[in-house]
C-alpha positions in Angstrom: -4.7 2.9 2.3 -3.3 1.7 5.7 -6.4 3.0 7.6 -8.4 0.7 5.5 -8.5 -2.3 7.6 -10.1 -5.0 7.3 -10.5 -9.0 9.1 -9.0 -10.9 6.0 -7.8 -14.3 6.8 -4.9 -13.6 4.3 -1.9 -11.5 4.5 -3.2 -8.3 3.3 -0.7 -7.2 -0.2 -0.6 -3.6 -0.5 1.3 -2.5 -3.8 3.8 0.2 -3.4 5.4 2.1 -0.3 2.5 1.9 1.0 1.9 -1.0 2.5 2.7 -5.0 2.9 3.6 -7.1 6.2 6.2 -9.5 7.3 8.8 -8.5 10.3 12.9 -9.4 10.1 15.9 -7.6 12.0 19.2 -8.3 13.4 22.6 -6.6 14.8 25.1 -5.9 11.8 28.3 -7.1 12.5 31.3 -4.2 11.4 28.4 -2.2 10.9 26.7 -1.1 14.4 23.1 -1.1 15.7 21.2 2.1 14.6 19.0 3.2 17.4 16.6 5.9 18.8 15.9 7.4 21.8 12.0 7.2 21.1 9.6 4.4 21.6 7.8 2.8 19.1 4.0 3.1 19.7 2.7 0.2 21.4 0.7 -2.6 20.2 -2.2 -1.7 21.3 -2.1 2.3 20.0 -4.8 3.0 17.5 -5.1 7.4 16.7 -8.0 7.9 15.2 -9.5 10.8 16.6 -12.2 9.2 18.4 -15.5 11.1 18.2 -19.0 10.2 19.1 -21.6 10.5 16.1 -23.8 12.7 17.7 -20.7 15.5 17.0 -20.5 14.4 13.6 -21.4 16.2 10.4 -24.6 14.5 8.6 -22.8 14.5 5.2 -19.9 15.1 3.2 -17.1 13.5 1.2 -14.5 11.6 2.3 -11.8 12.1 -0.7 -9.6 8.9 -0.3 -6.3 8.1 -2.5 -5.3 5.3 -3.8 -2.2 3.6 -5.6 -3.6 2.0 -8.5 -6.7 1.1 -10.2 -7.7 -2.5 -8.8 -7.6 -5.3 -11.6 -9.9 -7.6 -9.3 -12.6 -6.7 -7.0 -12.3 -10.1 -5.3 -10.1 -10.5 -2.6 -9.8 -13.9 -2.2 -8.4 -14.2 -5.9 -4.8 -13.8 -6.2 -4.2 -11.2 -8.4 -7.0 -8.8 -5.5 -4.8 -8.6 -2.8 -4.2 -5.5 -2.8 -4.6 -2.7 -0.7 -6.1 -0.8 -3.2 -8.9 -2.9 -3.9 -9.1 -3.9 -0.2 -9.7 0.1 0.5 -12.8 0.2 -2.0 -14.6 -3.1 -0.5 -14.3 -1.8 2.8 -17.7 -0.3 2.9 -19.1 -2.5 0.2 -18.7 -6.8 2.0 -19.9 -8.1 5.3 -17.1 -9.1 7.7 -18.3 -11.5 11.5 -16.5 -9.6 13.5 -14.8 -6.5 14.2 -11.4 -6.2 16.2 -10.5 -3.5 18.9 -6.9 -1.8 19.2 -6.0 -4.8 21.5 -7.0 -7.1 18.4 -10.0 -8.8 19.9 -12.5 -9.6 18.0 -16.0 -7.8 18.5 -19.3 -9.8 17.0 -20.3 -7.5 13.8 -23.8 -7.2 14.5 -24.8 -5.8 11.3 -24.1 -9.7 9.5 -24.1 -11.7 12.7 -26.4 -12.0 15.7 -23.8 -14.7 17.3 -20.7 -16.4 16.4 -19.5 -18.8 18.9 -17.3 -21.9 19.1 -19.5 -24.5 20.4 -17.6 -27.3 20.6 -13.9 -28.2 20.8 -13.9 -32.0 21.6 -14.4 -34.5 19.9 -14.2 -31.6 16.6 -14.2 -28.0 16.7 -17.4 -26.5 15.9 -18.5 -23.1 15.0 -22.0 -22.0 15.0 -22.7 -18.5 13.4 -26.4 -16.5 13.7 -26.8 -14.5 10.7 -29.1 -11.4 11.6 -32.1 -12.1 9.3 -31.7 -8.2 8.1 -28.8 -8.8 6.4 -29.3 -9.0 2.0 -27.3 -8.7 -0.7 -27.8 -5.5 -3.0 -29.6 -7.5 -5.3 -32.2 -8.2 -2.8 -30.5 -11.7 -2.1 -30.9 -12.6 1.9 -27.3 -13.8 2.9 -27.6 -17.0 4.3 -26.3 -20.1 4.6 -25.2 -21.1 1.5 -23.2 -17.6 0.9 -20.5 -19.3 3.8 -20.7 -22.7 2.2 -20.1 -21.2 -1.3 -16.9 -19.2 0.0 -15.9 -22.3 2.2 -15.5 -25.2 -1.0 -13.7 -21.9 -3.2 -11.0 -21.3 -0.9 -10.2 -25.1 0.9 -7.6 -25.3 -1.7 -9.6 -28.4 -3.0 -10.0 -27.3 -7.1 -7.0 -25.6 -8.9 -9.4 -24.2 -11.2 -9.8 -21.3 -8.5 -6.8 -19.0 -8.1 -7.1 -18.5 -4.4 -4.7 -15.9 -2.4 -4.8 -17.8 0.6 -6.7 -21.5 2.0 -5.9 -20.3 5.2 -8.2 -22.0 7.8 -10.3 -22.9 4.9 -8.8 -26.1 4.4 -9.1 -27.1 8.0 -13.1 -27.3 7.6 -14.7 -30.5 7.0 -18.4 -29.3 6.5 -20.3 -26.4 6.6 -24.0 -27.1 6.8 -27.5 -25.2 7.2 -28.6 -25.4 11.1 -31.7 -24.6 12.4 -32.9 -22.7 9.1 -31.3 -20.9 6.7 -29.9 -18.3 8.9 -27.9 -20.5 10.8 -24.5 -21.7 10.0 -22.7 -24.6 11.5 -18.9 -25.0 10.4 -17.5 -28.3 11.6 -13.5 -28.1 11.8 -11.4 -31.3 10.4 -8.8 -30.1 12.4 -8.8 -27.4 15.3 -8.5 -24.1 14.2 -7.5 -21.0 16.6 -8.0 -18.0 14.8 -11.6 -18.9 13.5 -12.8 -15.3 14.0 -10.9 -14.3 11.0 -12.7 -16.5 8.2 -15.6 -15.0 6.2 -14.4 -11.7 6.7 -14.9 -10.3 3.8 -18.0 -12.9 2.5 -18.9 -12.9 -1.0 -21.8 -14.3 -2.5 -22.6 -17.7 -2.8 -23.3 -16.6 -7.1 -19.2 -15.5 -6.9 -18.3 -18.8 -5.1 -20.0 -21.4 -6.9 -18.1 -21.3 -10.5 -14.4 -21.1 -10.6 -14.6 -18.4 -14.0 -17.2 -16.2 -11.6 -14.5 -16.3 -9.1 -11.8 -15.6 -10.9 -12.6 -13.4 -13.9 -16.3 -11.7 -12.6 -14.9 -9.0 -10.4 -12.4 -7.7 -12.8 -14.8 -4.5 -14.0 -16.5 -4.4 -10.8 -18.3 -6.1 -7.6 -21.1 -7.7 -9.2 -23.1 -7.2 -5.8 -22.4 -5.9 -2.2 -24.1 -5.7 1.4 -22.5 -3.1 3.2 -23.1 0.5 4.3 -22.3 1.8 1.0 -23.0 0.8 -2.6 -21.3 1.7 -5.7 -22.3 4.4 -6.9 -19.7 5.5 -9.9 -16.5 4.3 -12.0 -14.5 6.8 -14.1 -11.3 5.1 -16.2 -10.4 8.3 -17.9 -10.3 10.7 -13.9 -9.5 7.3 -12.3 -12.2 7.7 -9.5 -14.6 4.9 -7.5 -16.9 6.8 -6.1 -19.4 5.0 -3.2 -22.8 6.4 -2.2 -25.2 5.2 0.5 -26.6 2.3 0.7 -30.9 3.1 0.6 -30.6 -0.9 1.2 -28.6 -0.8 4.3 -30.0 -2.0 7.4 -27.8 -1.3 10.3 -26.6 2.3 11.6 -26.7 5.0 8.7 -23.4 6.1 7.4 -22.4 9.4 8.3 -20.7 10.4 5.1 -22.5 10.7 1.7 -19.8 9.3 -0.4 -16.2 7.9 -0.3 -14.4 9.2 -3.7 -11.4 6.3 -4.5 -8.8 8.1 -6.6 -5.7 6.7 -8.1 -2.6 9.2 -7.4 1.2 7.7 -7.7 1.9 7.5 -4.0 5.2 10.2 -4.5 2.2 12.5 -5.8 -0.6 12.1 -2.9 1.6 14.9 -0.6 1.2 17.0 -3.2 -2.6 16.3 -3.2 -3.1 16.5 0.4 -1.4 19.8 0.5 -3.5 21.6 -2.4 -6.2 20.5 -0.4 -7.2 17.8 -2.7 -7.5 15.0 -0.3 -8.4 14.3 3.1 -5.4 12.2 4.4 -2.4 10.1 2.9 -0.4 7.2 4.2 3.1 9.0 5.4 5.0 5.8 5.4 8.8 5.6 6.2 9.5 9.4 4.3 10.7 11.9 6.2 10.1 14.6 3.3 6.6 13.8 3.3 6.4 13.6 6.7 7.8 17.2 7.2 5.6 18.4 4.5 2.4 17.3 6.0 3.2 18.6 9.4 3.8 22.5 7.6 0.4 21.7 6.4 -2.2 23.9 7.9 -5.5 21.7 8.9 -3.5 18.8 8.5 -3.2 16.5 11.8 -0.1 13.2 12.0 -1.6 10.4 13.9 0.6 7.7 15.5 -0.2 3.7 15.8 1.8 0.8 16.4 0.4 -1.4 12.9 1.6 -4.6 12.1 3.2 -3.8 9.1 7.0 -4.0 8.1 9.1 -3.6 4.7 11.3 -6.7 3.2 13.7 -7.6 0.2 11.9 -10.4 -1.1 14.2 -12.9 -3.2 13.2 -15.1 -6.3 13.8 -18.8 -5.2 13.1 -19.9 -9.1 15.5 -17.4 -10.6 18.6 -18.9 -12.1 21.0 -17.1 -10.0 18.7 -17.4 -6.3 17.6 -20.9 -7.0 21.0 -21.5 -5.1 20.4 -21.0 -1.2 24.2 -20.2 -0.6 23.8 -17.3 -2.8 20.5 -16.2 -1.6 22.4 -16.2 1.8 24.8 -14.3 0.4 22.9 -11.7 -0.9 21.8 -11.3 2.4 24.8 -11.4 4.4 25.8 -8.2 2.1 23.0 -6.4 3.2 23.4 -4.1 6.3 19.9 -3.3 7.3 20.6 -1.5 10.4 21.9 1.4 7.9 18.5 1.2 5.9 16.7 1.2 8.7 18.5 4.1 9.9 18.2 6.4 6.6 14.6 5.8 6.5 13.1 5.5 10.2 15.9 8.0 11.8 14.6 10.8 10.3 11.5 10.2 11.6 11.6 10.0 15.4 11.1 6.5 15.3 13.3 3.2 16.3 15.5 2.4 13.8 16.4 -0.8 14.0 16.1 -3.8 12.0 13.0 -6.3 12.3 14.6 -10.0 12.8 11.0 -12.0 12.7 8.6 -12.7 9.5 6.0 -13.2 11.8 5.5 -11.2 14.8 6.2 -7.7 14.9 8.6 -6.0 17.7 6.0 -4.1 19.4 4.3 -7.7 19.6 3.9 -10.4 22.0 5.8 -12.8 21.0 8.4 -11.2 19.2 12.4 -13.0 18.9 15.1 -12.1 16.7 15.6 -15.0 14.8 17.3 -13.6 12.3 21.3 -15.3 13.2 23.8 -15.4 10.8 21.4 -15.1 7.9 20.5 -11.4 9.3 24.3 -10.2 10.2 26.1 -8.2 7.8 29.0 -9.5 7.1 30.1 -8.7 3.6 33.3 -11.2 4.1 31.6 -14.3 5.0 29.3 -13.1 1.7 32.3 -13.5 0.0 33.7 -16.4 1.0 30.1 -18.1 0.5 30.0 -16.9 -3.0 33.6 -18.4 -4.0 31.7 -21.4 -2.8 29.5 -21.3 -4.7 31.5 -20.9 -7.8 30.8 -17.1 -8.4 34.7 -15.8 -8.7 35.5 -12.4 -8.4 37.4 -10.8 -11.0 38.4 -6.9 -10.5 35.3 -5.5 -9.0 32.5 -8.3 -10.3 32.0 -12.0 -10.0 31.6 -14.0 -12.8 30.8 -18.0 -12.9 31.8 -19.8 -16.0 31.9 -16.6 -17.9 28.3 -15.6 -16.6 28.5 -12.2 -14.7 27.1 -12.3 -11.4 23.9 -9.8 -11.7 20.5 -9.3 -10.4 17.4 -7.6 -11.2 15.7 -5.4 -8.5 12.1 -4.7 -9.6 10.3 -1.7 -8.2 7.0 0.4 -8.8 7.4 3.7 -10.4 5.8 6.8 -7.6 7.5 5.7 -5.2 10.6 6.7 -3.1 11.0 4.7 -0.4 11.7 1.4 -2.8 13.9 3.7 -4.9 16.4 4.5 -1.7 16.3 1.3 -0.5 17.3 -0.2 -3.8 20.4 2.0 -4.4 21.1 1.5 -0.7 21.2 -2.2 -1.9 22.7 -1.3 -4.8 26.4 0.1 -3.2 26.2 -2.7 -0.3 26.1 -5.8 -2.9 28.7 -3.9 -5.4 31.1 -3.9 -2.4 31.1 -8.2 -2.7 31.2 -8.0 -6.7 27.2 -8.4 -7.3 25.7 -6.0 -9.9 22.3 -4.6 -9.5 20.6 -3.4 -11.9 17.3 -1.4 -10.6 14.2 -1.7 -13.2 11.2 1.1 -12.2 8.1 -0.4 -13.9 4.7 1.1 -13.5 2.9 1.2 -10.1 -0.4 -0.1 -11.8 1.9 -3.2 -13.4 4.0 -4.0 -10.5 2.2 -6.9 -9.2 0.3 -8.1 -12.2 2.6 -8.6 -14.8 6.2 -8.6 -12.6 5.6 -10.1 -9.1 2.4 -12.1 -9.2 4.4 -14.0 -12.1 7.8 -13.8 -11.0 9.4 -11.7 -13.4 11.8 -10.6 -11.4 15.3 -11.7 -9.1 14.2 -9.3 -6.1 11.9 -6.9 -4.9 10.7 -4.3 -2.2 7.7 -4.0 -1.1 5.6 -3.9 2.3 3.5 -6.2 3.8 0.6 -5.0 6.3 -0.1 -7.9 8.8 -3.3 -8.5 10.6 -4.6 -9.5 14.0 -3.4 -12.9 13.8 0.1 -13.0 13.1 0.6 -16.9 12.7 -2.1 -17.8 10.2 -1.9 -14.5 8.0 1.4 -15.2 7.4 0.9 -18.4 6.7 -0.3 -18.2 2.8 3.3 -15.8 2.3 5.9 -18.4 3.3 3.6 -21.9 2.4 5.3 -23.7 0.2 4.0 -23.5 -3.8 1.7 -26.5 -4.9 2.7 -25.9 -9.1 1.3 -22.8 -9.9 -0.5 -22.4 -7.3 2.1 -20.1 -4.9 -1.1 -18.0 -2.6 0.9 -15.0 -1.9 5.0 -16.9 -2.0 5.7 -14.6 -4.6 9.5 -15.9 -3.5 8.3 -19.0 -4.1 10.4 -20.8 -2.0 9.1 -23.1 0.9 9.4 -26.7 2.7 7.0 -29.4 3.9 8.8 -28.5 7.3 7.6 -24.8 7.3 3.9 -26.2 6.4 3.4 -28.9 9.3 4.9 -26.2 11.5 1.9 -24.0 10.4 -0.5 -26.8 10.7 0.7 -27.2 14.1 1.2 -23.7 15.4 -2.3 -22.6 13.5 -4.3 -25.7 15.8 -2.8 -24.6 19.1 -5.3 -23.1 21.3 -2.3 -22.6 24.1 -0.8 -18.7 23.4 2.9 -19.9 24.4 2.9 -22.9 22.6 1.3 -21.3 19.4 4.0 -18.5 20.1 6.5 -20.8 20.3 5.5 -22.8 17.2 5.9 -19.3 15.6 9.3 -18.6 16.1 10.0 -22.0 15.2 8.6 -21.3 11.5 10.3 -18.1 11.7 13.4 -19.9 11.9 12.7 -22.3 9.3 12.3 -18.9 7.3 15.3 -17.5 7.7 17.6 -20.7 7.2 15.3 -21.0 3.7 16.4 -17.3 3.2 12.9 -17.0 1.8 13.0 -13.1 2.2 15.3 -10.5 4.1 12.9 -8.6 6.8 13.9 -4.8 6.3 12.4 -2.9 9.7 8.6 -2.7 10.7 6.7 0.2 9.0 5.6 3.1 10.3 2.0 3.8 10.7 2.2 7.1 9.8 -1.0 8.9 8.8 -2.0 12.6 7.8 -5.1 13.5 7.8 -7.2 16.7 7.7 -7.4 17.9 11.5 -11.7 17.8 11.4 -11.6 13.9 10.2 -12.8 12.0 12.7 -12.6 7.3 13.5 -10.1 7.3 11.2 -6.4 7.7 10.9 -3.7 5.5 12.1 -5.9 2.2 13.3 -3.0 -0.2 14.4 -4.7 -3.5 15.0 -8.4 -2.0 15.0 -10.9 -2.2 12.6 -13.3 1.3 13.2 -16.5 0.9 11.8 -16.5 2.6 8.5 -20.1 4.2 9.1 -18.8 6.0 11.9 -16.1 8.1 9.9 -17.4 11.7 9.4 -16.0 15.1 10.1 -16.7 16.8 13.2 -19.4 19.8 12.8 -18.4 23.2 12.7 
């Protein structure tokens, strides 16, 4: 799934080991810094196999796995983001623009002619040329009123739509039909740097318009699409989305004939990939896979530096972590250089903790804010939890005869979350905390444990995106009622959100960076999450696949992925 990128204003969920972003690291005190002699990738690597499409098969099937069957084909409805679903709609939604390994943003001419900020002063103006080619399946021309629809769904405005994110959205104050219907002209309330990342993907304005479309009408499937591909096939009982060309499509042909989506548990895809089965699998932070796909004959690793980082999220509205001495405790107990070491050593990698929710270490901007939050220190733990009222008695702490325990909830298939968890496990027994690990299925991880907060803590991965204040900002803004966007901790101030207002407006790089690391602070003191060590992009594919692999910040046009002729 991790090659599967797309411009998504919101933090982009993956479910398993897969994927996820967020960043977090710090020294561990008694514990020593695990390091490495090699050098993560930088920033700007992408390893795709770069290959011009004149060299390319015209043809063939590009067998793609995935984690678990998606339960909502919109992305911009909370219970969609997920890298599953994400992977499908890749070929299917426009986007405005696509971003290069530096992570500037390209104008996708297939949707837009033009998108250019027009104005700054007195307001912040947008003005976007939609290339009058461009229709929906349905033979709908996208215009207009598909950008208005989508704007009014996600400003946050109506809680009768479950949005994932109002990032950016809610900084609009009109957007309005310009010269004709082709033009769009999006007039910012308050200024808006990373502008280049809304509308990507655009629904249609039939999706937008009623909050029970939005929500509940991409549950089956996409009702319509405008890309390169179309649906072509679903199949519940083999678990396959299969796409097909697009006879509709206006812009340069795809080179494959189809993309086949299957659901595999993601301990299984090696398996897959080896029988020859598949055509490439997310490696991830697991050395055994790793070491099986390099015996693989035909079977090629490529390398990039991706945004993308693994994290302990904590349960602000559990009865235990509702207490932010405690939640500071738990993390205090934690020595993540060792985690960091036992996954990422093995794989020739830095292992060392990630100390920043927001930017990633390979990335400008990048502090370790972590402080004494971050430090292992399993005595302070202790003397914060005797604080706190949780006594220890023999080798567990109890607090008015309730035993101090907590509830780490994982997704079945996947062995990364499993050894980090009993990693987690040994380190909190050592201050008296029980923890009990619970393995549901992958396919019911998020819907009916996360997304609902049925649980005390979690592991998961986050995969970041080309801006790395405003993606995060729907993860850590603090919950409005039930409406948390993607805080599945749940936990959040009205500091932490002007700070994102501010940092999000800021058209001056160092300021914005420094507005960052403010927030990231602010993060750590709320001890919202514990930031694990930045992910791996790790990706095996077969040797002949060609713009595609490990994509770091890009965005590769999906028409261009092919295999090289023979």
């Amino acid at each position: 799934m991790a090659p599967a990128r797309w411009t998504w204003s919101v933090g982009l969920l993956v479910s398993v080991a897969i994927a996820a972003s967020a960043c977090g690291g710090s020294g561990g005190s008694g514990s020593g810094q695990a390091t490495s002699s090699s050098s993560a990738p930088a920033a700007t690597a992408e390893d795709i196999n770069p290959t011009d499409r004149s060299l390319l098969q015209d043809g063939g099937t590009l067998r793609f796995p995935i984690d678990n069957f998606p339960v909502n084909f919109n992305g911009n409805e909370l219970d969609g983001t997920n890298a599953s679903g994400f992977a499908v709609l890749g070929g299917l939604l426009p986007s405005m623009f696509n971003f290069d390994a530096a992570a500037q943003p390209m104008v996708n001419t297939d949707y837009i002619t033009s998108g250019v900020l027009t104005a700054k002063t007195p307001k912040q103006v947008v003005t976007y040329r939609i290339n009058p080619k461009a229709i929906w399946y349905d033979g709908t021309p996208i215009t207009e009123a598909d950008f208005e629809a989508q704007w009014k769904a996600l400003r946050g405005v109506d809680p009768a739509y479950k949005i994932a994110s109002s990032n950016g959205y809610e900084k609009i104050e009109s957007v309005a039909k310009g010269s004709d219907d082709h033009e769009v002209v999006v007039t910012f309330a308050k200024p808006y740097v990373d502008w280049t990342g809304l509308f990507g993907a655009l629904y249609p304005a039939s999706t937008n318009s009623r909050p029970s479309v939005f929500n509940d009408g991409w549950k089956a499937k996409p009702l319509t699409t405008a890309g390169p591909f179309k649906l072509g096939s679903f199949d519940l009982t083999a678990k396959t989305i299969t796409l097909v060309r697009n006879e509709k499509w206006w812009g340069r042909p795809a080179k494959l004939d189809q993309i086949i989506f299957r659901v595999i548990d993601p301990d299984a895809q090696i398996d897959s990939l080896a029988n020859g089965e598949i055509d490439f699998m997310d490696v991830g932070p697991d050395v055994n896979k790793l070491k099986r796909a390099q015996g693989t004959a035909g079977i090629t690793i490529r390398r990039a530096g991706g945004p993308n980082f693994r994290h302990l999220t904590m349960n602000g509205t559990s009865p235990i972590l509702s207490d932010v001495t405690v939640r500071k405790a738990v993390a205090m107990s934690i020595n993540r250089a060792t985690i960091a070491k036992a996954l990422l050593g093995p794989l020739g990698v830095p292992a060392v903790p990630l100390g920043n929710h927001i930017f990633m270490e390979n990335q400008k901007g990048y502090h370790d804010n972590s402080g004494d939050v971050g430090t292992y220190d399993p005595t302070k733990a202790g003397s914060l939890l005797d604080g706190a009222g949780w006594k220890l008695s023999g080798t567990q702490r109890s607090k008015a005869g309730k035993p101090l325990e907590l509830r780490i909830v994982i997704p079945s298939g996947v062995a990364t979350s499993q050894q980090e968890s009993e990693l987690m496990l040994s380190m909190l027994a050592a201050v008296g905390i029980k923890l009990d690990i619970m393995t549901v299925p992958v396919g019911d991880f998020f819907d009916k444990y996360i997304t609902p907060g049925d649980f005390d803590l979690t592991v998961f991965s986050w995969l970041g995106g080309d801006f790395p204040i405003s993606s995060s900002q729907s993860i850590y803004a603090k919950p409005q009622g039930q409406n948390i966007q993607q805080n599945y901790a749940r936990i959040g101030s009205d500091q932490i959100d002007m700070l994102f207002g501010e940092a999000t407006a800021e058209f001056d790089t160092t300021k914005a960076i420094a507005l960052g690391n403010q927030i990231d602070g602010l993060i750590w003191q709320e001890v919202h999450s514990l930031t694990l060590y930045q992910r791996p992009e790790l990706i095996a594919t077969k040797s002949t696949l060609a713009n595609f692999g490990a994509t770091g910040f890009a965005t590769p046009p999906i028409q261009d992925i092919g295999f090289v002729k023979k």
